[in-house]
N, C-alpha and C positions, 0 to 999 in steps of 0.2 A: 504494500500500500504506500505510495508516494507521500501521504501524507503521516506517515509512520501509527507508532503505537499496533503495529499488529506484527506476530510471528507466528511460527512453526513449531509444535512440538509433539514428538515422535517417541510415543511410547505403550507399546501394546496396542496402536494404531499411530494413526497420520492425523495432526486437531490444528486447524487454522483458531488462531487464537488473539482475543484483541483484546487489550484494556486488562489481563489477566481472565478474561471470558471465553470458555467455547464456543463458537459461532460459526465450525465447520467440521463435519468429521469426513474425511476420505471412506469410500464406501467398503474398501477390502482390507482390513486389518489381520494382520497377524506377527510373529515375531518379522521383523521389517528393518531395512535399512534405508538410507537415503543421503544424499548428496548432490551439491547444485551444479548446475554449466551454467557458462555463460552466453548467450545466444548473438550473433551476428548483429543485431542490432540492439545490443547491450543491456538486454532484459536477462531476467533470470530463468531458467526454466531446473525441473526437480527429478533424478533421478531416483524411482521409488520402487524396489524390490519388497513383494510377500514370500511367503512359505512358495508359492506356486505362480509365479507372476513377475516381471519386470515392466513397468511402466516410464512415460516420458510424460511427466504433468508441468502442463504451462501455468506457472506463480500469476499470470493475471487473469484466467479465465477458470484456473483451479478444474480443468478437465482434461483428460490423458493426449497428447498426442498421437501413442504408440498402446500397443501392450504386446509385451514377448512371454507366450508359456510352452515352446515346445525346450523338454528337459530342465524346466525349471524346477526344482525341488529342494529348498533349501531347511536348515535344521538352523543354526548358529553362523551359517558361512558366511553368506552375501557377497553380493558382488565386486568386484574390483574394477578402478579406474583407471586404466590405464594410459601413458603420457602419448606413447607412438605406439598403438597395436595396431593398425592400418595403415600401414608405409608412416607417414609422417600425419596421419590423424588419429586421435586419439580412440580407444574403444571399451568398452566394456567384457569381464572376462568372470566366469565363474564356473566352478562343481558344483554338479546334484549329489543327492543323499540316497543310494540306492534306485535309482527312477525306470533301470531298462525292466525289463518284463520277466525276467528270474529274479529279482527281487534282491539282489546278491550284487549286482553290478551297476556303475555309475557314470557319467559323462562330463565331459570339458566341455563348455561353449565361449564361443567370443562373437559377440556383436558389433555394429558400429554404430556411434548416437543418434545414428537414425532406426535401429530396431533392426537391423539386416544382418544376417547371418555371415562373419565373417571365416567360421569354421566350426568344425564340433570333431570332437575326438570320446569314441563311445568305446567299453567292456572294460570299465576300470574294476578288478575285484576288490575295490572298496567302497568306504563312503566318503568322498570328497567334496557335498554337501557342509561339510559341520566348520570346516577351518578354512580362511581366503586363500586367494592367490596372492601371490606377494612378486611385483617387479623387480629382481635384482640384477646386476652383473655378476656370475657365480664366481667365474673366472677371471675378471680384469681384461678382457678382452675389448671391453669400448662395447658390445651392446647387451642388451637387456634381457634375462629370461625370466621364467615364470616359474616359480617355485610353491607348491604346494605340500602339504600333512595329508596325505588320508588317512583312513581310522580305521580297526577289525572295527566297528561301530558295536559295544557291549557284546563283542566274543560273533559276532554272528555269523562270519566266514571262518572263522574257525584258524585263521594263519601264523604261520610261526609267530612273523613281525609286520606292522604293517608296515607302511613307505612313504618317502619324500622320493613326491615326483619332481623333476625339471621339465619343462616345457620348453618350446622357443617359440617368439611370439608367431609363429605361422600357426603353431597348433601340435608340433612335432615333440616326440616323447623323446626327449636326449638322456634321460638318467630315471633311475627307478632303485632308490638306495633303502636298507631294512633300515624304521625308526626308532620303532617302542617309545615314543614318545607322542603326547599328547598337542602342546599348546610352546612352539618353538620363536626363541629368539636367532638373529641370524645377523652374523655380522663377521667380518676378519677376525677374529680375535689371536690370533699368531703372528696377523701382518706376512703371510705366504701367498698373498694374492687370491686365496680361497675362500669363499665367504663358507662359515659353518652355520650348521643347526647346534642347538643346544637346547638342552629341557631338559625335565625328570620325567621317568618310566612312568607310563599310565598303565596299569593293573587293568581297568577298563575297559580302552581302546587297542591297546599295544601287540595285544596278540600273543599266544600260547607261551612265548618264552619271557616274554616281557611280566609273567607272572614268578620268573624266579630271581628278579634283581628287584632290586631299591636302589637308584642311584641317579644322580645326573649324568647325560652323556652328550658327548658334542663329534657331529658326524660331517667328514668333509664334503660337502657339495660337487664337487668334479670329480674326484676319489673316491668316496662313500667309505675311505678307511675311518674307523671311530678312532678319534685321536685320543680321549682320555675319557673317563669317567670318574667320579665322586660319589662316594656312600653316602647315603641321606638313610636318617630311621622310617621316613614317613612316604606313602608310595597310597595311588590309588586313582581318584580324579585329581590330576595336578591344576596349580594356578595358572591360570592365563596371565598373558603377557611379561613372560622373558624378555629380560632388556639386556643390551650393550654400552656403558658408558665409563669415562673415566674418572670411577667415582675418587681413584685416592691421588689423581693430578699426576702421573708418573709418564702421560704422554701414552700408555696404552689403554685399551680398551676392554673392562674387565664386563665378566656376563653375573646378570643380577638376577637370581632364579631363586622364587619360593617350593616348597618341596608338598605333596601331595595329601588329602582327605583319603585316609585308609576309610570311611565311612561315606565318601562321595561328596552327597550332597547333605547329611548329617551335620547339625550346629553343637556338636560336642565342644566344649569349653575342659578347661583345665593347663595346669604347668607347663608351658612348653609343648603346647598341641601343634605349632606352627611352627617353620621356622624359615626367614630369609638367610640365603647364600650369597656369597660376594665370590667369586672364580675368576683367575687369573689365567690368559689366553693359554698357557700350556698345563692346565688342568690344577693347578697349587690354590689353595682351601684360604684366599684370603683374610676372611671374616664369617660369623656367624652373627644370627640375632635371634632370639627365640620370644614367640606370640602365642597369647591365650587360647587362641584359635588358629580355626584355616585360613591365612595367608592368599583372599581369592585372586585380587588385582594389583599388577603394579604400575606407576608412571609414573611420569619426571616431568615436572615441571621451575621455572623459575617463577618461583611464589613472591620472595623480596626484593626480586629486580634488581639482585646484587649483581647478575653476570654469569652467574654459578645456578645448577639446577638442586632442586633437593629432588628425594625420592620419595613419594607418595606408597605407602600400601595400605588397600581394605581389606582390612581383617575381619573375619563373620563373628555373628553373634547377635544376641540380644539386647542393648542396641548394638550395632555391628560398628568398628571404632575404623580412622583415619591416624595410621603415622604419620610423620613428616619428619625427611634427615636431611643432615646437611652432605653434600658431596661437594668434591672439588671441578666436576664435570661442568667445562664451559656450555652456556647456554647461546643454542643457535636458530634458524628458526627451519632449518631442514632437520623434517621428518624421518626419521630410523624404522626399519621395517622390524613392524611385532604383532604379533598377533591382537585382533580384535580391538586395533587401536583407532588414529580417525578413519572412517567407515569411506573416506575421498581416496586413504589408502595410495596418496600423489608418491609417498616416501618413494624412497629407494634407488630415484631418479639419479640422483645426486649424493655420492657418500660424502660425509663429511667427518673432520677427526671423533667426533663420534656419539653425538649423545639428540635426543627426541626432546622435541619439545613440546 
């Protein structure tokens, strides 16, 4: 609305909102993402994924454009935006959750903001619906791949391990590495020109063997050798969003990873139920912290605009609590690829020495 006082808020649906009043609800709600373009003649228009749905709604007549649902099927995933997935235009790229017709198997799609099918890649034996896509250079090569988690989704293919796929943005499968892990941060962390995965084993998703470790582990992206791993007590549904930053100032970039809900989605409380990890690129046990609970979310922001980010984590519980730390990690305002972070998901475009803002 040009004359302001009205917004957007996206939760458990889509609510045009004015004055602090509901005054519009989108008509297809369900868990949803969303994210704005800019349009040619400088309007805004809204990119709005459901559970089975991708839409292109115009911000001034609040009606769709577009609607995309062949293999749409998402759990937690949603879409990703990507800078050049169409030669030099941008597009949109996601995983379904299961969606082919044996009920076991899953698909890649990529579109262009105009709703048009830029490719599909079908019989993935997982669920690649539940965690995004994420643009990175794996390799240091100068261009951009697509790196995805799939998931045994709660044991239901039955697989050793599941996988981190690579993708290349035509649609092309370059790598398919075993993960046992859940909800991965991903960054250089050796400085070998290899960007790594790193997370804690998911008991839930990770697949047959992933049920006899408890550990963190960080898996090379062009190699798939696992470079190190870390004993953690706690294993099950791990925390989302593993991060990469230079929390103690030493010019590297260390991975900051909470450890995992042996009871899932369980609000157990007690001594040391949680705990964050500090990890140093060649696998050495920085830091620990220990939290009354599970440890769900983490991020980094620069809270006192000192220059410096602290580290944010929400901890569950009754009421459920917000830390705040101090780190020595310069604050930039390019985006680090993490899981389930901004849902515009621009990161990764551009690395920088190393921290999310």
């Amino acid at each position: 609305n040009p004359q302001g006082g009205e917004g957007l808020h996206n939760e458990g649906g889509l609510y045009r909102v004015r004055d602090g009043m509901q005054v519009h609800r989108f008509p297809k709600a369900s868990n949803n993402a969303s994210f704005p373009i800019e349009t040619p003649d400088g309007s805004v228009d809204l990119i709005f994924s459901g559970q089975q749905f991708i839409q292109r709604i115009d911000l001034r007549t609040f009606e769709p454009k577009w609607e995309y649902n062949d293999r749409v099927q998402f759990c937690w995933g949603y879409p990703t935006l990507v800078p050049r997935l169409n030669g030099e235009a941008p597009g949109i790229v996601w995983g379904s959750e299961n969606n082919l017709p044996d009920g076991k198997s899953s698909s890649a799609v990529a579109i262009d903001l105009e709703g048009k099918e830029i490719w599909k890649f079908d019989g993935v034996q997982e669920d690649i619906g539940s965690t995004p896509f994420f643009p990175v250079d794996v390799d240091s090569d100068g261009s951009l791949e697509l790196v995805k988690n799939g998931l045994d989704l709660c044991g239901k293919n039955q697989l050793p391990s599941n996988h981190l796929f690579v993708f290349s943005l035509k649609g092309e499968l370059l790598r398919k590495l075993p993960s046992m892990m859940y909800s991965n941060g991903l960054a250089d962390l050796d400085e070998d020109g290899h960007i790594e995965a790193f997370g804690v084993v998911s008991h839930r998703d990770g697949g047959t063997e992933a049920l006899k470790r408890r550990e963190i582990r960080c898996v090379d992206l062009v190699t798939g050798d696992l470079e190190w791993t870390v004993p953690v007590p706690r294993v099950g549904l791990p925390a989302a969003n593993a991060l990469a930053a230079d929390v103690n100032g030493d010019g590297r970039l260390e991975a900051l990873i909470a450890d995992g809900n042996p009871f899932f989605y369980g609000h157990l409380e007690g001594p040391n139920w949680g705990s964050l990890y500090v990890v140093g690129g060649e696998g050495d046990l920085i830091q620990t912290y220990g939290f009354p609970a599970w440890a769900r979310r983490l991020a980094m922001c620069d809270w006192d605009e000192d220059g410096k980010n602290e580290l944010m984590v929400q901890v569950d519980g009754a009421p459920a609590k917000l830390y705040l730390f101090d780190t020595s990690a310069p604050a930039t305002i390019t985006d680090w690829h993490m899981p389930f972070g901004n849902l515009g998901h621009w990161g990764a475009e551009h690395q920088d020495q190393g921290v999310l803002q």
